[in-house]
Structure formats: C-alpha cells, structure tokens
FIDREN-195901 format. One record per residue: residue in three letters; chain; x, y, z of N, C-alpha, C in turn. Coordinates in Angstrom, 1 decimal, m for minus. Last residue first. Example, Ala and Ser with C-alpha at 12.3 -4.5 7.8 and 13.67 -1.06 7.14 Angstrom:
("SER"; "A"; (12.8; m2.2; 7.1); (13.7; m1.1; 7.1); (12.9; 0.0; 7.9))
("ALA"; "A"; (13.2; m5.7; 7.8); (12.3; m4.5; 7.8); (13.2; m3.3; 7.8))
# end
This chain:
("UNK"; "A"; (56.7; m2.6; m96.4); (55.4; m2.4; m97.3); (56.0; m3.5; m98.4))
("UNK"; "A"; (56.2; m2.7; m93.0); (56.8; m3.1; m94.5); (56.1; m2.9; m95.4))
("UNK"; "A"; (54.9; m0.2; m91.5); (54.8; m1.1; m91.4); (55.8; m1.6; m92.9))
("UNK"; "A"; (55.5; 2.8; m90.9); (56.3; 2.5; m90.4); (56.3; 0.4; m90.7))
("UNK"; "A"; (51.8; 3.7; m91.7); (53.3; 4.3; m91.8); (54.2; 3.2; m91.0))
("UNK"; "A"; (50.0; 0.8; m93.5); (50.5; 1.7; m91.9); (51.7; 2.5; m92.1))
("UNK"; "A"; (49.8; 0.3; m97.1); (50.0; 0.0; m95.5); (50.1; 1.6; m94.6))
("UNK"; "A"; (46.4; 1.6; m98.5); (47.5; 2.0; m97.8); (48.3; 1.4; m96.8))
("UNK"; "A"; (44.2; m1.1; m99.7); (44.8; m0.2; m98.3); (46.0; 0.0; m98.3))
("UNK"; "A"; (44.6; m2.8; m101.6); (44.2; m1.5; m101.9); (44.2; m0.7; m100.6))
("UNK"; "A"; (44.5; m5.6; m100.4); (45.9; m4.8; m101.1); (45.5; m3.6; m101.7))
("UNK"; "A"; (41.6; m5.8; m100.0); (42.6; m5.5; m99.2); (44.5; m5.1; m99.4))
("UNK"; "A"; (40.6; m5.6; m102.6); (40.5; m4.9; m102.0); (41.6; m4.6; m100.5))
("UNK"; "A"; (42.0; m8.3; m103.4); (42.5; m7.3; m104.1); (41.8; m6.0; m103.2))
("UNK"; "A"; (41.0; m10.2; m101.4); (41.9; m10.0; m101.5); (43.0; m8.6; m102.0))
("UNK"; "A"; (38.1; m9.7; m102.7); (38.2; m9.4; m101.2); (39.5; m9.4; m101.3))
("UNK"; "A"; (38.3; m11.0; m105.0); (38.1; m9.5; m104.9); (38.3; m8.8; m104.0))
("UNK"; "A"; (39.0; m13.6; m104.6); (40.0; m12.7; m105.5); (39.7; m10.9; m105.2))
("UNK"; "A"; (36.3; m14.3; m103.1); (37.7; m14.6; m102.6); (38.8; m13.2; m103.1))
("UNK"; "A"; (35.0; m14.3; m105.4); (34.5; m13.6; m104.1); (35.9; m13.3; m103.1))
("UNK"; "A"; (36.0; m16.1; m106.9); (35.8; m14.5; m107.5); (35.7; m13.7; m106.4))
("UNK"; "A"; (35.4; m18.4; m106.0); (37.2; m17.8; m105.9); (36.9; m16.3; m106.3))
("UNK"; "A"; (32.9; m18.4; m105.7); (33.9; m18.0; m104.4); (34.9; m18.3; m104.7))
("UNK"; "A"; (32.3; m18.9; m108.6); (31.9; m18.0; m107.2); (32.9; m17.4; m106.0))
("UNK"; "A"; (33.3; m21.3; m109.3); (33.9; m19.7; m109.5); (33.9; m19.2; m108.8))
("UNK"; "A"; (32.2; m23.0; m108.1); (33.5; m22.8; m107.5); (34.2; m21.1; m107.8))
("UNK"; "A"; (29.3; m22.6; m108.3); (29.6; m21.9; m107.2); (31.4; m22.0; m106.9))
("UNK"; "A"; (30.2; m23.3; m111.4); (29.2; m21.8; m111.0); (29.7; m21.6; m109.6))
("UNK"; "A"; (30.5; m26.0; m111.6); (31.6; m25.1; m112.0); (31.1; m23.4; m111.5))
("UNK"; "A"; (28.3; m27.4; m110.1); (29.4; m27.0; m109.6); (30.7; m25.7; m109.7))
("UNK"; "A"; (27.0; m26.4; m112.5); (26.4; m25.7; m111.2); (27.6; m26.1; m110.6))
("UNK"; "A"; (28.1; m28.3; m114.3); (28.0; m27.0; m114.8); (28.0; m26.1; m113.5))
("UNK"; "A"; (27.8; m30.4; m113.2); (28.9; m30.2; m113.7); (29.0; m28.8; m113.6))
("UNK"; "A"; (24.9; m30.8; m113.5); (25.3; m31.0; m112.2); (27.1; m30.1; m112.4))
("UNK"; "A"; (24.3; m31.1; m116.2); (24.2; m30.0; m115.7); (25.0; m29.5; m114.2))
("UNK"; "A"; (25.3; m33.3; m117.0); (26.2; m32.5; m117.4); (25.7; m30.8; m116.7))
("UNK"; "A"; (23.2; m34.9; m115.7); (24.7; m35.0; m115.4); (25.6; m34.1; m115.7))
("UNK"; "A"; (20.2; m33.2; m115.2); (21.6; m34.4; m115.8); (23.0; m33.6; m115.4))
("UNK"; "A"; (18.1; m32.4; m112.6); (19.4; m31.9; m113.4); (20.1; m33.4; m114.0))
("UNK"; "A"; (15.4; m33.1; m111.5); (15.9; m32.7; m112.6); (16.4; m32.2; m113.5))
("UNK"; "A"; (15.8; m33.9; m109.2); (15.3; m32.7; m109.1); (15.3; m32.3; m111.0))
("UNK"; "A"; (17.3; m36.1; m109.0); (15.9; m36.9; m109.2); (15.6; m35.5; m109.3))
("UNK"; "A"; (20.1; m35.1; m109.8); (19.2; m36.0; m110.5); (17.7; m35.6; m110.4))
("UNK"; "A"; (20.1; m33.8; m106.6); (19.8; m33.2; m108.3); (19.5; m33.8; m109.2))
("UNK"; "A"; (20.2; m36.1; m105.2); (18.8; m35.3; m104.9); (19.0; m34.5; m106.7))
("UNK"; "A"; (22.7; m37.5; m106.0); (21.4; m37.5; m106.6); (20.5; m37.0; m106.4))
("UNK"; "A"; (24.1; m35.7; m104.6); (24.1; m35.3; m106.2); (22.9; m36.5; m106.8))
("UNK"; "A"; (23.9; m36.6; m101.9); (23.7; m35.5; m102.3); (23.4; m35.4; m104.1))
("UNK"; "A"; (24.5; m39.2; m102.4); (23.7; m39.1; m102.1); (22.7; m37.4; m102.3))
("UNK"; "A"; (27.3; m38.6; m103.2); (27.1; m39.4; m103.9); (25.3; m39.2; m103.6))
("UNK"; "A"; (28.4; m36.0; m101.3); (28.1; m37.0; m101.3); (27.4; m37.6; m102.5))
("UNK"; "A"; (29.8; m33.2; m99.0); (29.2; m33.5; m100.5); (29.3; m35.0; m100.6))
("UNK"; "A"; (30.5; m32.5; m96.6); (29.7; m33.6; m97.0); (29.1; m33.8; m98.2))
("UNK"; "A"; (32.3; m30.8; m97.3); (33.5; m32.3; m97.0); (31.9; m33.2; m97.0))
("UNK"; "A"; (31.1; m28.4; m97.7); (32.0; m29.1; m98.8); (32.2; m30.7; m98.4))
("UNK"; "A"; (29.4; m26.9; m96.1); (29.4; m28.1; m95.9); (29.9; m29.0; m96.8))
("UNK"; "A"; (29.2; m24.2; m97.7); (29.1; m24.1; m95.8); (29.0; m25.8; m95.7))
("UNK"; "A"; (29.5; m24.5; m100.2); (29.5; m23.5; m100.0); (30.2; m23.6; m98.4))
("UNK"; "A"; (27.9; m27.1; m100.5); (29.5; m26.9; m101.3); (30.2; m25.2; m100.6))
("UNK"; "A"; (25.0; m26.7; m99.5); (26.2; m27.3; m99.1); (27.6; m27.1; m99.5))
("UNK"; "A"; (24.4; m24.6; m101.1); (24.8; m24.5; m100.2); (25.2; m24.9; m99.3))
("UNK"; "A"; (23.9; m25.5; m103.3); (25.2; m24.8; m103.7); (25.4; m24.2; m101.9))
("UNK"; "A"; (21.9; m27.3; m103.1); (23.3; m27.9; m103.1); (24.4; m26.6; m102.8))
("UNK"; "A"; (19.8; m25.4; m102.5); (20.4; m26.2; m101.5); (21.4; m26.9; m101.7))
("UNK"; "A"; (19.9; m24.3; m105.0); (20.1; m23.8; m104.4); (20.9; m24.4; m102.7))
("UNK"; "A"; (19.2; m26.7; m106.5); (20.3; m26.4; m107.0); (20.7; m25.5; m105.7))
("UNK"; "A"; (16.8; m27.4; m105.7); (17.5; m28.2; m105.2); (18.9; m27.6; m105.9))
("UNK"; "A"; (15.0; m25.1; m106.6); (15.0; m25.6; m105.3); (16.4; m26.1; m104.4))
("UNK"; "A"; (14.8; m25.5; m109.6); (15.9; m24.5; m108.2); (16.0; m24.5; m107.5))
("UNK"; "A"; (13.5; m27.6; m109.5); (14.5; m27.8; m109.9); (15.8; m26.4; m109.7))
("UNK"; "A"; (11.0; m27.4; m108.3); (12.2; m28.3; m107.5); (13.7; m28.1; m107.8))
("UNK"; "A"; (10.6; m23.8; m107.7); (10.2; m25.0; m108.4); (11.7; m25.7; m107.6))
("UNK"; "A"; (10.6; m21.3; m106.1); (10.8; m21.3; m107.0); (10.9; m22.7; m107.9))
("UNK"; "A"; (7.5; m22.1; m104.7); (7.5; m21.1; m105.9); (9.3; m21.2; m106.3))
("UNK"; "A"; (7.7; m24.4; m103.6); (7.3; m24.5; m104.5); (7.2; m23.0; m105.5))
("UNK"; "A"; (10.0; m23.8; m101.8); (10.1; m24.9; m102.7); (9.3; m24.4; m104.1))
("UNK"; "A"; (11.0; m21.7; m100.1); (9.6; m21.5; m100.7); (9.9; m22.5; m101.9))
("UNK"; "A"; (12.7; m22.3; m98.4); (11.8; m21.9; m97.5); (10.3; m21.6; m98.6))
("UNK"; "A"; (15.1; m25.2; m98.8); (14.6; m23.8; m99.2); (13.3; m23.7; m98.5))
("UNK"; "A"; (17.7; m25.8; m96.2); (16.3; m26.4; m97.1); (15.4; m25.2; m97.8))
("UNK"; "A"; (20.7; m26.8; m94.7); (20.0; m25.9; m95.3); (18.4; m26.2; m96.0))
("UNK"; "A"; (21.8; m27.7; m91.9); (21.3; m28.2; m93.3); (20.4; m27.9; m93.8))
("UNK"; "A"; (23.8; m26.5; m89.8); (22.9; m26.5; m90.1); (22.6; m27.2; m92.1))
("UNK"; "A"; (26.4; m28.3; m88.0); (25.9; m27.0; m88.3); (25.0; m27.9; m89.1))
("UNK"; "A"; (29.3; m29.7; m86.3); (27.9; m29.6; m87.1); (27.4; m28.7; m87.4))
("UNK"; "A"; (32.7; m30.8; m87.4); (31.6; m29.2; m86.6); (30.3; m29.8; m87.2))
("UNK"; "A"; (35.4; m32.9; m86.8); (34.0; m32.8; m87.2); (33.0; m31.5; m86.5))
("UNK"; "A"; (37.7; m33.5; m85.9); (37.7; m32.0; m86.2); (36.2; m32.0; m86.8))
("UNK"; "A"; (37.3; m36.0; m84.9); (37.4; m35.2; m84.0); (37.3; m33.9; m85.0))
("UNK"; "A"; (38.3; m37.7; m87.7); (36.6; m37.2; m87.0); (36.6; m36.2; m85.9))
("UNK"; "A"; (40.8; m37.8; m88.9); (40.1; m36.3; m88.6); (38.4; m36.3; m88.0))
("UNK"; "A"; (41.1; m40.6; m88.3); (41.8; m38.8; m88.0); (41.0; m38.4; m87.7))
("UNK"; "A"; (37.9; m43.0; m87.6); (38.9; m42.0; m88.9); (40.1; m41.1; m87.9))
("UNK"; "A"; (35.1; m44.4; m87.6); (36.7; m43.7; m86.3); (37.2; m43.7; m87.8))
("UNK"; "A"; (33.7; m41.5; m89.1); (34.4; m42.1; m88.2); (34.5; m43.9; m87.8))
("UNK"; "A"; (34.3; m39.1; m91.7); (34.0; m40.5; m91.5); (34.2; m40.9; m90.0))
("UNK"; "A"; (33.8; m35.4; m90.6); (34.6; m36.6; m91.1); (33.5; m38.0; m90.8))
("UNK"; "A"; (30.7; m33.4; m91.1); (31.3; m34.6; m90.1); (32.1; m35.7; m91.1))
("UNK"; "A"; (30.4; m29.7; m91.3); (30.5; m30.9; m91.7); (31.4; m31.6; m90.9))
("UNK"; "A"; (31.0; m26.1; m92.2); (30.6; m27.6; m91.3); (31.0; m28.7; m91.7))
("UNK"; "A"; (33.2; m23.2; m92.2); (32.5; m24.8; m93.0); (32.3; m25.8; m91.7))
("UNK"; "A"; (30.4; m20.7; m91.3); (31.3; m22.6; m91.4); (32.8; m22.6; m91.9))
("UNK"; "A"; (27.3; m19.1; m90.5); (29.2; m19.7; m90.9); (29.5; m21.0; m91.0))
("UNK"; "A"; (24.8; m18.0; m93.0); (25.4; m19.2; m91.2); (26.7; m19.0; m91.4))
("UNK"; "A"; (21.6; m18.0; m94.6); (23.3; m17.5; m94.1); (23.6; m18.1; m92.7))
("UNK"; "A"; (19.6; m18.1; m95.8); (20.7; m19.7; m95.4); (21.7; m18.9; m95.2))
("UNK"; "A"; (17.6; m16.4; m95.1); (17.2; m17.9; m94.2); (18.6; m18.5; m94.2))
("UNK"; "A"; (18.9; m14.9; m97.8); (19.2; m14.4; m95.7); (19.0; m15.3; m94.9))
("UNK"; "A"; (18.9; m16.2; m99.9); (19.8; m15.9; m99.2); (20.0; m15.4; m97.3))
("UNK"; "A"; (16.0; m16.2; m99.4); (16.2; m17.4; m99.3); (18.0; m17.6; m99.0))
("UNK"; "A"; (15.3; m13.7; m100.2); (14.7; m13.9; m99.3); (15.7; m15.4; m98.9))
("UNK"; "A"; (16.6; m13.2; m102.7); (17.2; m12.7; m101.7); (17.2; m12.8; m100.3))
("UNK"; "A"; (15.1; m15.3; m104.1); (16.7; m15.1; m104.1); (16.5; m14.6; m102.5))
("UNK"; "A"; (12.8; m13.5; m104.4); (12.7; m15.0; m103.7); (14.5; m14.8; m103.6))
("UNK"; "A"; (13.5; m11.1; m105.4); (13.2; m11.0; m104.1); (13.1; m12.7; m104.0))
("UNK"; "A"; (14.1; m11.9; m108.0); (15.1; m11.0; m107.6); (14.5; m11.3; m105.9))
("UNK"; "A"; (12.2; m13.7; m110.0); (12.7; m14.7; m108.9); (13.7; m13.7; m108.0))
("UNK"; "A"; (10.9; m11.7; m111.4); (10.0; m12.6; m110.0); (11.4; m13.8; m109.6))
("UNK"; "A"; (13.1; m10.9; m112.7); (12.9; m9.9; m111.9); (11.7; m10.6; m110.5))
("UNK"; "A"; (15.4; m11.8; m114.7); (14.1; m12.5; m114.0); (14.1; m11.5; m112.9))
("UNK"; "A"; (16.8; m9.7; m115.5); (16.8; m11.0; m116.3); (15.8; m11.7; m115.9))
("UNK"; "A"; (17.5; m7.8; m113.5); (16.9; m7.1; m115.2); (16.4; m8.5; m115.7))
("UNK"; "A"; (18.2; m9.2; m111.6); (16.7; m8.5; m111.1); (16.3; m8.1; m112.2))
("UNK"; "A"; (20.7; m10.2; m111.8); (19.0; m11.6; m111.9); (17.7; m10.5; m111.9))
("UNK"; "A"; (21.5; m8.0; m111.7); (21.8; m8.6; m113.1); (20.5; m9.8; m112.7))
("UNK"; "A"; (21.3; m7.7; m109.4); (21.1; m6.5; m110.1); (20.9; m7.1; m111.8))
("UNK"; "A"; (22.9; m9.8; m107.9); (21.0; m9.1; m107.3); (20.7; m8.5; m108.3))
("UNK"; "A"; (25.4; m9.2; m108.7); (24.7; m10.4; m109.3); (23.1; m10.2; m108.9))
("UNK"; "A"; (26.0; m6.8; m107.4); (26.1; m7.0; m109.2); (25.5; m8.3; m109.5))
("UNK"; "A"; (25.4; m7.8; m104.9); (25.3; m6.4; m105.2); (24.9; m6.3; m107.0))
("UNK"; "A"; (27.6; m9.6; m104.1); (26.4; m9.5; m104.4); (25.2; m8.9; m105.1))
("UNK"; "A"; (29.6; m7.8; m105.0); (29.7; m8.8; m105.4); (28.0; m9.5; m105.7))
("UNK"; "A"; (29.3; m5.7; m102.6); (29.5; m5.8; m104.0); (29.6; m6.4; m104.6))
("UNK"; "A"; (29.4; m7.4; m100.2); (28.3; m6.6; m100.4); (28.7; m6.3; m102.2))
("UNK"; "A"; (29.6; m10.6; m99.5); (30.4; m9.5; m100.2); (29.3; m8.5; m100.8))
("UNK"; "A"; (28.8; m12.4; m98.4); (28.5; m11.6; m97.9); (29.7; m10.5; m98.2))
("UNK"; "A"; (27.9; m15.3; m99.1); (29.7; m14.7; m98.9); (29.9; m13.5; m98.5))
("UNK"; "A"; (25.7; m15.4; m99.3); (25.9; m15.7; m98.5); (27.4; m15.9; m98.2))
("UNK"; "A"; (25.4; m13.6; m101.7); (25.3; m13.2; m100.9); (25.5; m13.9; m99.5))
("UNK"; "A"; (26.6; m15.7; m103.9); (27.6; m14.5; m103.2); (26.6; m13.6; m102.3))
("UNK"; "A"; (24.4; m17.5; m103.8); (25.8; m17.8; m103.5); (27.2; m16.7; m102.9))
("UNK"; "A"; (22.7; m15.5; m104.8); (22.6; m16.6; m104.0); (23.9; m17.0; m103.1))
("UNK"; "A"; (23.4; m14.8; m107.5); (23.0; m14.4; m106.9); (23.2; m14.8; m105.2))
("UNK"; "A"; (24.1; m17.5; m108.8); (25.1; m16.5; m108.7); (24.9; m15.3; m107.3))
("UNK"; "A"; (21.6; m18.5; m108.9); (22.6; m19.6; m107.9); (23.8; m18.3; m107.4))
("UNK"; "A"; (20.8; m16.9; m110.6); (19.6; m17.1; m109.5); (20.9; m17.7; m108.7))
("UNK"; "A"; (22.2; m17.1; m112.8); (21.9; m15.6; m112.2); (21.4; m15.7; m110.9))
("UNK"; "A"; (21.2; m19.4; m113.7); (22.9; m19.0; m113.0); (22.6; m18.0; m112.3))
("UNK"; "A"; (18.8; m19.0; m114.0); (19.0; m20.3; m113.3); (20.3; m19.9; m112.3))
("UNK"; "A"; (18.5; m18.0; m116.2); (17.8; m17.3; m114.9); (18.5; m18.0; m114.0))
("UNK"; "A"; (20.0; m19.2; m118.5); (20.2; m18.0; m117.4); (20.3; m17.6; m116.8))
("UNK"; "A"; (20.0; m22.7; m117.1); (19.3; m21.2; m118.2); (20.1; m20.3; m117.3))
("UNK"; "A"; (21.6; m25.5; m118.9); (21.3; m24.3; m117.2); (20.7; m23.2; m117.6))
("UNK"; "A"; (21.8; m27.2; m120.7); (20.7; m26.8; m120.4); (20.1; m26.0; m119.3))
("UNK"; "A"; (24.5; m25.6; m122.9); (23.6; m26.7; m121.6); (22.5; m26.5; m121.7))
("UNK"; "A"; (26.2; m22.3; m123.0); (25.3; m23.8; m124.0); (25.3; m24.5; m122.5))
("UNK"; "A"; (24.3; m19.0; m122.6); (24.9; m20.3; m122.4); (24.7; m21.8; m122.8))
("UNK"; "A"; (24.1; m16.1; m124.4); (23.5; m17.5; m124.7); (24.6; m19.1; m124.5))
("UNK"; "A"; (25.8; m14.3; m122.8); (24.5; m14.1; m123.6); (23.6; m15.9; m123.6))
("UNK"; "A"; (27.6; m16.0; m120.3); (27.6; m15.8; m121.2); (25.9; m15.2; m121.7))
("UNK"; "A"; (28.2; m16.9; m117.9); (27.5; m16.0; m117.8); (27.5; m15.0; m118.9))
("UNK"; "A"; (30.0; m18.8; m118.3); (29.2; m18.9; m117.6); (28.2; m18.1; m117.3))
("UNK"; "A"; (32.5; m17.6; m119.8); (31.8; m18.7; m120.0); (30.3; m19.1; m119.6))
("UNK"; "A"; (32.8; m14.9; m118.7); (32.0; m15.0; m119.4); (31.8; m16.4; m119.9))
("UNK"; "A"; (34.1; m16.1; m116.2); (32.7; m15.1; m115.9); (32.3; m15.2; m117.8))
("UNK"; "A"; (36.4; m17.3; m117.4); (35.8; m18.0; m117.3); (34.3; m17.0; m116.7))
("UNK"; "A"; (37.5; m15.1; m119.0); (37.1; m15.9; m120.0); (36.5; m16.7; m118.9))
("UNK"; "A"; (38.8; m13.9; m116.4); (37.1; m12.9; m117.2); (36.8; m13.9; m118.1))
("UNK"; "A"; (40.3; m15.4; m115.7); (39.4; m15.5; m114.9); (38.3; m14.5; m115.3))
("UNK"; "A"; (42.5; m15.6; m118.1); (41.6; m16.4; m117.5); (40.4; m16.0; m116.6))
("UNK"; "A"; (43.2; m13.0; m117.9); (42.6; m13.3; m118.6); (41.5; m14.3; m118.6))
("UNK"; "A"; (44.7; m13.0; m115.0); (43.7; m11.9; m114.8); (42.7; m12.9; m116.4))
("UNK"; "A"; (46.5; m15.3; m115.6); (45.3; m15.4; m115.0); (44.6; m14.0; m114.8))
("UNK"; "A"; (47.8; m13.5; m117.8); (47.2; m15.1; m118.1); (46.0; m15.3; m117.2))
("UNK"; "A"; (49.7; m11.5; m116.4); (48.0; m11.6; m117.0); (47.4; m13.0; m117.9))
("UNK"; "A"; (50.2; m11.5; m113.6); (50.2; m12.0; m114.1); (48.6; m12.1; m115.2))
("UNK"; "A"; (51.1; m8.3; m113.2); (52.1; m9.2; m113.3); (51.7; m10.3; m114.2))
("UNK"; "A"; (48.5; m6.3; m114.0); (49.3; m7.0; m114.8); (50.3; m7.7; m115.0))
("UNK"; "A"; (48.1; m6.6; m110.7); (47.1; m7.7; m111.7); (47.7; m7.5; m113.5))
("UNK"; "A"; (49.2; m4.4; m110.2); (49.9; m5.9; m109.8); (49.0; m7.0; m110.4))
("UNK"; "A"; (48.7; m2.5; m111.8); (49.6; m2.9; m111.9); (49.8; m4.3; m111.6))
("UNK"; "A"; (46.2; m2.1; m110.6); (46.0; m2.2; m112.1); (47.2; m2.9; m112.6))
("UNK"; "A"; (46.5; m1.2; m108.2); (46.1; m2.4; m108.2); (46.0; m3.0; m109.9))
("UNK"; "A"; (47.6; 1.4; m108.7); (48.6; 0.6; m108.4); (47.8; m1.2; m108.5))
("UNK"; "A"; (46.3; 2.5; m112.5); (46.6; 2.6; m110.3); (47.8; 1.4; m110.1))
("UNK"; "A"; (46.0; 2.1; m114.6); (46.9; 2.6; m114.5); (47.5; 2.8; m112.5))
("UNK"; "A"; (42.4; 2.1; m114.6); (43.4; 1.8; m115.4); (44.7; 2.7; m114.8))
("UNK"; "A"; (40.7; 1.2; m111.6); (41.2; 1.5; m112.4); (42.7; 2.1; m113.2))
("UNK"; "A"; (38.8; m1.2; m110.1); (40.4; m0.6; m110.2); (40.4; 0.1; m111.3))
("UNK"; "A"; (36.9; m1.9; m108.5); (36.6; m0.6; m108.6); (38.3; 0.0; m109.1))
("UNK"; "A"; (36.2; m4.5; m108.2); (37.0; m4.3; m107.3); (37.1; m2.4; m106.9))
("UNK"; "A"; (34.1; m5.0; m109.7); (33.6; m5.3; m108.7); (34.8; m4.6; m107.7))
("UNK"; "A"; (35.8; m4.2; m111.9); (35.2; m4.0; m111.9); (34.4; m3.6; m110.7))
("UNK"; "A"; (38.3; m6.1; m112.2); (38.6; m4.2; m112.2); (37.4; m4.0; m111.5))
("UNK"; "A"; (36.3; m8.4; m112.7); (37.3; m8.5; m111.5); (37.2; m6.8; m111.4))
("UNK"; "A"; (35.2; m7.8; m115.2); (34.3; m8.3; m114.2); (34.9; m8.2; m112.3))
("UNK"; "A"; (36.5; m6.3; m118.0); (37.0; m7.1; m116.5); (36.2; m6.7; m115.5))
("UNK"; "A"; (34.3; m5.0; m119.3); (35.8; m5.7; m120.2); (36.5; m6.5; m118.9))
("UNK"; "A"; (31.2; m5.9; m119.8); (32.3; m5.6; m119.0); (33.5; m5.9; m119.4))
("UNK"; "A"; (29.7; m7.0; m121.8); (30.3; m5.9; m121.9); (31.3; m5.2; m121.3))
("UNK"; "A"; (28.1; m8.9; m121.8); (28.9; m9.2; m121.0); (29.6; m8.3; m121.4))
("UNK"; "A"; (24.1; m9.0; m120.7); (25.6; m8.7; m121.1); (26.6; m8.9; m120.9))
("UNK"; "A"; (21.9; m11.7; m121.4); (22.7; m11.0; m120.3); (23.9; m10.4; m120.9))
# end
C-alpha cells in the first residue's frame, strides 16, 4: 500500500499549499507531523505485527464509514478496494448493517453515573463466515470502541483472543480505530474552519 501522500490530513481535507487552512496547521507543526507519522505507521507498505494489510484497510475502511465522513471513507473504500478487492463490498455491506448513533453503553450500578446509562445496539457481523472469525471479531470490536467505549471489557478483548488475535495484535487494532476517529474528527474540524465566517460575525 502507498504512502506517497505527503499529508494524509491536506489531503482528505483538500488544503492546499499556502491557503489559509495551510497556515493554521503550520502553527503547530509537531502535531500536523505527528499525525502523518502516525497514518503511516499504520498503514505502512510493510506493517510489522501480525495485522495484515488487508486487515487494516478492512477495519479502516469500516470504521470511518460508520463516522460517516464521506471522504474519509471514501479514501479508505478505495485503498481496501486496490489491496483486497473481495473483501471492498463485504466492508461496505457490513458498514451499513452497523451504522447507529451513540455512544451507548451501561455505567456499573448503583454507581453516579448509572442513570446516564443509554442502550443501544450490539453489533454482530452479518457474514461471519465469509469474512472469517478473525475479521469478524475485529470488526465487532471496533464497533464497540467506536458506539460503546464505556463497555469495553476484559470479556470483550477475550472474544479477540479466542478469534485469534494476540495480545500485541489487540494493541495494534485499538491503536487503528483511535486514530481513526481522531483523523475523522481532525478533518471534520478543519473543514469546518474552512467556511468563510458570516459577514458581521467575529472572526
């Protein structure tokens, strides 16, 4: 997979050199740096672990379409679709079954915060066996952390285990969907400082 893009962020956002959004992302450029060294950690040519590729591309995929960043998604659909092209439509099919809002999830109770407890839905893949367990269950985690963070659980991260992810993989797939949605996050933000304010508004 390439990583050619010189900023993954400019990119998806559509900034180019010298605008005004070009500017406020050179205030701080440690973190503009940081956050292309971490897209390419992860979505490196040849990632070390044992997460493949397909695997990221598949969760990447996945993950930002149920953030429902059309461009965002958009570039990760397109990039699983040159790299594994039989998993591009399972993805996409299995993005649409788990889209929902949230965040869900039930505090401890009696606790505080149990009263701010929402239920909502617990996600399950719809074609297990074609894309295998071991997508299977990465998919369904990343959809808890995603739309049911506060139930992440000891219980949860052994379904990965027994799906057969080690330990250091588990690590890895977290570090995937947190990017994710700070990336998804970052871009939505910078798009929205790319509107013109209102005549008469502060600028």
């Amino acid at each position: 997979m390439s990583t050619s893009i010189a900023d993954v962020i400019d990119h998806l956002v559509g900034i180019e050199p010298a605008s005004r959004l070009d500017q406020i992302r050179h205030r701080r450029p440690e973190a503009r740096r940081n956050a292309q060294a971490s897209y390419e950690a992860l979505f490196s040519r040849r990632p070390a672990g044992e997460v493949t590729t397909a695997e990221r591309l598949a969760v990447a995929a996945f993950v930002t379409a149920l953030h429902r960043d059309a461009a965002t998604a958009d570039f990760y659909a397109a990039r699983l679709a040159e790299h594994a092209p039989q998993l591009a439509a399972l993805i996409a099919k299995e993005a649409e079954a788990g889209r929902t809002t949230g965040p869900y999830g039930a505090y401890p109770a009696p606790g505080p915060l149990a009263a701010e407890s929402v239920a909502g839905p617990a996600y399950r893949t719809n074609d297990r066996d074609e894309l295998g367990t071991r997508l299977a269950a990465a998919l369904e985690h990343a959809h808890l952390l995603v739309f049911r963070p506060r139930e992440s659980s000891r219980e949860a991260l052994q379904a990965l285990l027994d799906a057969g992810w080690s330990t250091t993989d588990v690590v890895t797939l977290s570090q995937l969907v947190a990017f994710l949605s700070f990336q998804v996050r970052l871009v939505t933000s910078l798009r929205l400082l790319a509107v013109p304010p209102r005549k008469g508004s502060p600028s």
